[in-house]
Every structure is written in C-alpha cells, then in structure tokens.
VOPAVEX-397789 format. One line per field, with one value per atom (N, C-alpha, C, O): x, y, z; residue number from 1. Coordinates in steps of 0.001 Angstrom, whole numbers, plus 500000, padded with zeros to 6 digits. Example, Ala and Ser with C-alpha at 12.3 -4.5 7.8 and 13.67 -1.06 7.14 Angstrom:
<sites>
px = 513190|512300|513200|514236|512850|513670|512900|513409
py = 494310|495500|496700|496681|497750|498940|500030|501138
pz = 507800|507800|507800|508465|507080|507140|507870|508039
pos = 1|1|1|1|2|2|2|2
</sites>
This chain:
<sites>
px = 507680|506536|506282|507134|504919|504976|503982|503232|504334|503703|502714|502997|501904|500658|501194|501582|500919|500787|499690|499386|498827|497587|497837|498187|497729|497347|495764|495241|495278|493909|494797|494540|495563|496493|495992|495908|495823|495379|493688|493027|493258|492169|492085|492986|490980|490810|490837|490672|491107|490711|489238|488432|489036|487506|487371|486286|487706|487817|488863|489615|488864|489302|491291|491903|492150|493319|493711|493078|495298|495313|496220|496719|496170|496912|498547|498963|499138|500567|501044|500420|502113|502618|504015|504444|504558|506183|506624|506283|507178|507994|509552|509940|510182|511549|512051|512626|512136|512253|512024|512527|511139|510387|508978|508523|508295|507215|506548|506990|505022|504263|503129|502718|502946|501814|500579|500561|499802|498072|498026|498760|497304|496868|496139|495169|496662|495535|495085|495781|493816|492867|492483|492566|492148|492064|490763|489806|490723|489815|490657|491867|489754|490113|490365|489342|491660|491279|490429|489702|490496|489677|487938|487131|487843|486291|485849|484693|486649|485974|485348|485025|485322|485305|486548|487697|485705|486779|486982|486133|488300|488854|489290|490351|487824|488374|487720|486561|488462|487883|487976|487174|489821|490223|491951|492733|491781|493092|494537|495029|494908|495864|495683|496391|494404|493842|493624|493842|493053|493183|494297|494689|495306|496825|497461|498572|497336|497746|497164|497998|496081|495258|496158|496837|496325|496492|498270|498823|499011|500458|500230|500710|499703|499399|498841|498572|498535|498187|498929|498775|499795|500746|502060|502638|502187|503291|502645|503441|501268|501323|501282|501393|501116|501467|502879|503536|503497|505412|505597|506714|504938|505346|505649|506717|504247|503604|504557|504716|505250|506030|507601|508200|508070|508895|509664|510793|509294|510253|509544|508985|509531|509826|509836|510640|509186|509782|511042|511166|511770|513054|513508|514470|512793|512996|512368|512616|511368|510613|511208|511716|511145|511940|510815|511395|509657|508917|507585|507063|506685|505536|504742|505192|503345|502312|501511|500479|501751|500311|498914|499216|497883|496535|495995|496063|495185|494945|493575|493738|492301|491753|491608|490442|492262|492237|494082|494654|494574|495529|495972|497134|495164|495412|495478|495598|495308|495751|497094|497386|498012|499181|500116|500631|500261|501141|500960|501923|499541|499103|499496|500276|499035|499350|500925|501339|501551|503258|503792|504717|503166|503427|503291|504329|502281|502396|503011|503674|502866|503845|505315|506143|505739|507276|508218|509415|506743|507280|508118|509272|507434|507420|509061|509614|509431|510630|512018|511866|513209|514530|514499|514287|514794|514973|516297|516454|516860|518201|517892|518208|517286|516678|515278|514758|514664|513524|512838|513463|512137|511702|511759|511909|511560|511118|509847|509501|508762|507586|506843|507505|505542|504546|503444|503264|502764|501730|500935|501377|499566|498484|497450|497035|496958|495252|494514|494792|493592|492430|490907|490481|490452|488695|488168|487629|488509|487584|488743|489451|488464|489211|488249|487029|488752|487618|487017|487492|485767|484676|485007|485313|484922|485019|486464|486448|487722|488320|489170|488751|490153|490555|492236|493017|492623|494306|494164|493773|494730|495192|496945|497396|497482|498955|499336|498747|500357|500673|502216|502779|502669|503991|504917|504472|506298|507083|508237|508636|508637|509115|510547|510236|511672|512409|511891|511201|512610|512062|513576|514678|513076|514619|513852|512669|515316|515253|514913|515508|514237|513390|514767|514884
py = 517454|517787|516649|516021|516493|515363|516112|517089|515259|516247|515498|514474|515688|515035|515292|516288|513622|513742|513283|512116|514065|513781|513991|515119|513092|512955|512262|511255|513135|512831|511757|511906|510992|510207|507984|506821|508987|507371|507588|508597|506576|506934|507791|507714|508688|509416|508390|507375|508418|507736|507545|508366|506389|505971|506164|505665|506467|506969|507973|508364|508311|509521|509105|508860|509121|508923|509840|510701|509258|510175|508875|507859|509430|508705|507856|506705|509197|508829|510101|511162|509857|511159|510365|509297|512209|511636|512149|513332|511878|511712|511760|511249|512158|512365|511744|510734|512053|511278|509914|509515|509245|507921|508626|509664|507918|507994|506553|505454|506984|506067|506197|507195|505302|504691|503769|502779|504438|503710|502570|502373|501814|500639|501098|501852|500596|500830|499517|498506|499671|498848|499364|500456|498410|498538|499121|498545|500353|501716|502432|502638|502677|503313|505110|505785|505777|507062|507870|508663|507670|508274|508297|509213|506807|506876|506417|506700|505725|505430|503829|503196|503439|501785|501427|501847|500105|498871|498284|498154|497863|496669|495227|494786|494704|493555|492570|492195|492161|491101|489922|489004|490133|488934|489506|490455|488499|488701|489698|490509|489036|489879|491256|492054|491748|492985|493802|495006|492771|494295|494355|495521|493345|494067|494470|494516|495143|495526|497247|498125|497545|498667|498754|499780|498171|498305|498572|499046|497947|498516|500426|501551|500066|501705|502531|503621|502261|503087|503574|504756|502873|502715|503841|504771|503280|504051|505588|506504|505926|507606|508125|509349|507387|508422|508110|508971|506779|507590|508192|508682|508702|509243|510885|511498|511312|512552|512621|513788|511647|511463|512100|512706|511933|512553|510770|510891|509796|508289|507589|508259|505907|505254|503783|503574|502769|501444|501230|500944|501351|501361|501777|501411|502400|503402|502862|503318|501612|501081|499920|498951|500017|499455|498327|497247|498142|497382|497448|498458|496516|496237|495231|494147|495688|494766|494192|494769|493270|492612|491979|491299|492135|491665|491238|491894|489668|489049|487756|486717|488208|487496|486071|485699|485312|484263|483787|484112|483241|482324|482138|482460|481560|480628|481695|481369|483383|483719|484412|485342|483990|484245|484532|485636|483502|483034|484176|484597|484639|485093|486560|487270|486944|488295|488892|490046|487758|487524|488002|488761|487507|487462|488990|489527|489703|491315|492088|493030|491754|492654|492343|493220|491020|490883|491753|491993|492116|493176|494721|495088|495188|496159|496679|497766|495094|495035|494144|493149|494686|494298|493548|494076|491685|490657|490718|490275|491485|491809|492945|492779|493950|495231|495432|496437|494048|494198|494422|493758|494904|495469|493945|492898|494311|493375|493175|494006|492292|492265|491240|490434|491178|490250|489992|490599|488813|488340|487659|486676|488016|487463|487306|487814|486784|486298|486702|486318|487463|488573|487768|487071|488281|487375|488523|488269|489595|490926|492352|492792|492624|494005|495127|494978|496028|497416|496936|496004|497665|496829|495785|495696|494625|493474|492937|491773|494040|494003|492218|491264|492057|490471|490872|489963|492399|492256|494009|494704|494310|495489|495520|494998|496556|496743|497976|498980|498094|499275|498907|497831|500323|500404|501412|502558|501260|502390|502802|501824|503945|503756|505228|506117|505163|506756|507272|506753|509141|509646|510283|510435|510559|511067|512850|513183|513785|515129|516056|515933|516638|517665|518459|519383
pz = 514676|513842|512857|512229|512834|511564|510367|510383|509477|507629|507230|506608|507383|506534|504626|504017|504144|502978|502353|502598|501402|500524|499267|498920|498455|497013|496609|497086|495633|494928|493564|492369|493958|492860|493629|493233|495049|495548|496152|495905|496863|497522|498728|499564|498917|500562|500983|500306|502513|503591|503404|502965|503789|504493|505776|506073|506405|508490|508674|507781|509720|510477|510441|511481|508662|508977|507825|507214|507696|506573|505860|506343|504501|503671|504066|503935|504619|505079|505989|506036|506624|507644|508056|508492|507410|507639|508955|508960|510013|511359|511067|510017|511659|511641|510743|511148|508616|508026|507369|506318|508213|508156|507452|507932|506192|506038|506224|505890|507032|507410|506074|505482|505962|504660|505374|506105|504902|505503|504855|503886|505225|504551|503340|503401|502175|500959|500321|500223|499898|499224|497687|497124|497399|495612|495521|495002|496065|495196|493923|493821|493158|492054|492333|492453|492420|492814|492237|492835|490816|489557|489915|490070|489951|489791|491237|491552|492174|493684|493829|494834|492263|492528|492843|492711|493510|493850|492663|491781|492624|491522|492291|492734|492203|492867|491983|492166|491039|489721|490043|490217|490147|490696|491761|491807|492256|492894|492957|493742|491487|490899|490755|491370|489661|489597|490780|490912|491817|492897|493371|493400|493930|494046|493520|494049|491975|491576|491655|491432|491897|492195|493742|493698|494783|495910|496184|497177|494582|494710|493818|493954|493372|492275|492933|492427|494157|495095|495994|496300|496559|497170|496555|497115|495216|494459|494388|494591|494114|494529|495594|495656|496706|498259|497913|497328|498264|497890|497134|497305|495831|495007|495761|495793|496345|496712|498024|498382|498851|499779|499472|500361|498391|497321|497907|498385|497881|498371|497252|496383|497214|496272|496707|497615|496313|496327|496989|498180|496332|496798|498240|498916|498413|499691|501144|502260|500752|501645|502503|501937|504030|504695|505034|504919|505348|505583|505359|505832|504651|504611|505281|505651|505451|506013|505194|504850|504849|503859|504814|505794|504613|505438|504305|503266|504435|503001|503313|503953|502666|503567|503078|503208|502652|502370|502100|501059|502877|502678|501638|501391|500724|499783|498254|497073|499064|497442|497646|496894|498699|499198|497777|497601|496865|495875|494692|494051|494477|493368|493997|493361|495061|495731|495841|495737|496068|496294|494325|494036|493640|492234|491929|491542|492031|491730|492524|492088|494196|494587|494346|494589|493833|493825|492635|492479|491796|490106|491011|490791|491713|492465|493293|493462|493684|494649|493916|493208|494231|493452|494576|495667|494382|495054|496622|497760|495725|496807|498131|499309|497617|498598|499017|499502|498678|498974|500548|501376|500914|502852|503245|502616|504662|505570|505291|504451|505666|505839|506622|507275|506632|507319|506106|505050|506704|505687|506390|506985|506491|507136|506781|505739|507315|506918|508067|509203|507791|508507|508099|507179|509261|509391|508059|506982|508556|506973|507218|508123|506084|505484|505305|505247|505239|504839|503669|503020|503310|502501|501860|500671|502996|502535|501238|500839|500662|500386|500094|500749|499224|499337|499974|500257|500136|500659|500422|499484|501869|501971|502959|503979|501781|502206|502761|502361|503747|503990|504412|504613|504460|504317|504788|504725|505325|506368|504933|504300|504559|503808|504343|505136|503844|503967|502847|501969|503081|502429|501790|502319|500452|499837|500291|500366|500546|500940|499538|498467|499713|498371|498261|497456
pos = 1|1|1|1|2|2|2|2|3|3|3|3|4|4|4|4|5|5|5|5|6|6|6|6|7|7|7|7|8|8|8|8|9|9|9|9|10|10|10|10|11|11|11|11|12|12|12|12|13|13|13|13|14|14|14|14|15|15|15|15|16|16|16|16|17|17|17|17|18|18|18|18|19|19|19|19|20|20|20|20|21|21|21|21|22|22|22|22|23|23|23|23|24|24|24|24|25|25|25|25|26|26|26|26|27|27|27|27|28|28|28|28|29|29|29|29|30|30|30|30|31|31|31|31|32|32|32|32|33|33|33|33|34|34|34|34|35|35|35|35|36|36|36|36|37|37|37|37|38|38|38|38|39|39|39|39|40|40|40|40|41|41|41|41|42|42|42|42|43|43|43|43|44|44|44|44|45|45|45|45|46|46|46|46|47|47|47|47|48|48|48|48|49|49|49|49|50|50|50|50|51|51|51|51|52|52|52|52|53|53|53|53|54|54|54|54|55|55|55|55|56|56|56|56|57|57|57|57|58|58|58|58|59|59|59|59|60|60|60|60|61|61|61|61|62|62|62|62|63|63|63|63|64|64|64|64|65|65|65|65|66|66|66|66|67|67|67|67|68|68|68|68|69|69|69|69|70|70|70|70|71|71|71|71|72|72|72|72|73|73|73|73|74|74|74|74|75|75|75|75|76|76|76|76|77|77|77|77|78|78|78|78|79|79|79|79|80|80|80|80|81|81|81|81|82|82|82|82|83|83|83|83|84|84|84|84|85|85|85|85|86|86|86|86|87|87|87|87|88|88|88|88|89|89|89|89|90|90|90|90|91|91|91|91|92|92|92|92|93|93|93|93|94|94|94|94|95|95|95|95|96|96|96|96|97|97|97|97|98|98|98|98|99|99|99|99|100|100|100|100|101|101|101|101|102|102|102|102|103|103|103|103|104|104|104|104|105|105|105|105|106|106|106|106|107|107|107|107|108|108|108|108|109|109|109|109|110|110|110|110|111|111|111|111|112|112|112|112|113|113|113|113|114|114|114|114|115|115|115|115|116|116|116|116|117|117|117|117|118|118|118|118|119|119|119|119|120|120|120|120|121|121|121|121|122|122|122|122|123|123|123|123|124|124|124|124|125|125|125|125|126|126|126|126|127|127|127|127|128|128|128|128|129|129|129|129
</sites>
C-alpha cells in the first residue's frame, strides 16, 4: 500500500501528482519549486531566494511525512542555468550536516515548471509515528 502525503504547508501540485507518497517506508518527494504556499506566488527574485522557498518547501512535506533532512537518502536538483550551481549549492548546503549528507545529482534542464530557475526533489526514510 502506498500513503499519500498532503500538506497546505507546501504548494498543491500543478498536474495530476501528489506532493509525496510513502512505499514500504521510503518517502518519495515531488519536485518542488519556489511557490509560496500562503499566497501561490513564485519567489523567484533571485537565485538564492527561490531555493530557499524550494528547501522550505521541501522541509513541510517531510515534516507532514513525520521524516526530516536528516532522514534524506537522495536528492535531485534540476537547475536551469549552470552557472547558478554555486549559489544554489550555498542554501541547500545550510540544510545538510557535511558528514550525512544524501547522495545526489545536479543538472541543467532546457525549462522547469513555470519557467522556474531550480526545482528539487527528494527520497527520504521515514521515522515510525
């Protein structure tokens, strides 16, 4: 059986998914983009600012997942420009203890959901309620 998890703490889906869904202990995490859950804007000022919307997003489906940073075995970063690799690397690295930090990937994509500058997603365990 798998569990759909929804929190009004990150954004709905924009298409036919769901936020996250846990499988035999593994929670799966959607790709999120720097929508605001509150008001439904994008925060995309600059770089930093929206990955930082796009980790704070992130942290309430694990939250609602009952898991955690910590808990995350691997992430996907999609980033449409290369060259803001360094600045993107800089907010998500606050997020992760250098020693336990996931596996991951990092790429550069032709376009992101509305035109977005980096969307992340993430496999994470789940601690038992």
């Amino acid at each position: 059986m798998k569990q759909i998890i929804k929190t009004d703490q990150a954004p709905a889906p924009v298409g036919p998914y769901n936020q996250a869904i846990i499988a035999n202990g593994i929670l799966y995490v959607s790709g999120q983009i720097a929508i605001n859950p509150a008001t439904g804007a994008l925060e995309t000022q600059d770089i930093k600012t929206e990955t930082e919307r796009v980790m704070q997003n992130l942290a309430a489906v694990l939250k609602e997942a009952n898991s955690s940073f910590e808990q995350v075995i691997k992430c996907s970063i999609f980033m449409a420009d290369m060259g803001d690799y360094a600045a993107i690397n800089e907010v998500y690295a606050r997020y992760f203890n250098d020693h336990t930090a996931p596996a991951r990937e990092a790429v550069e994509v032709a376009n992101l959901p509305k035109y977005v500058h980096v969307e992340i997603s993430c496999i994470a365990l789940v601690n038992e309620k």
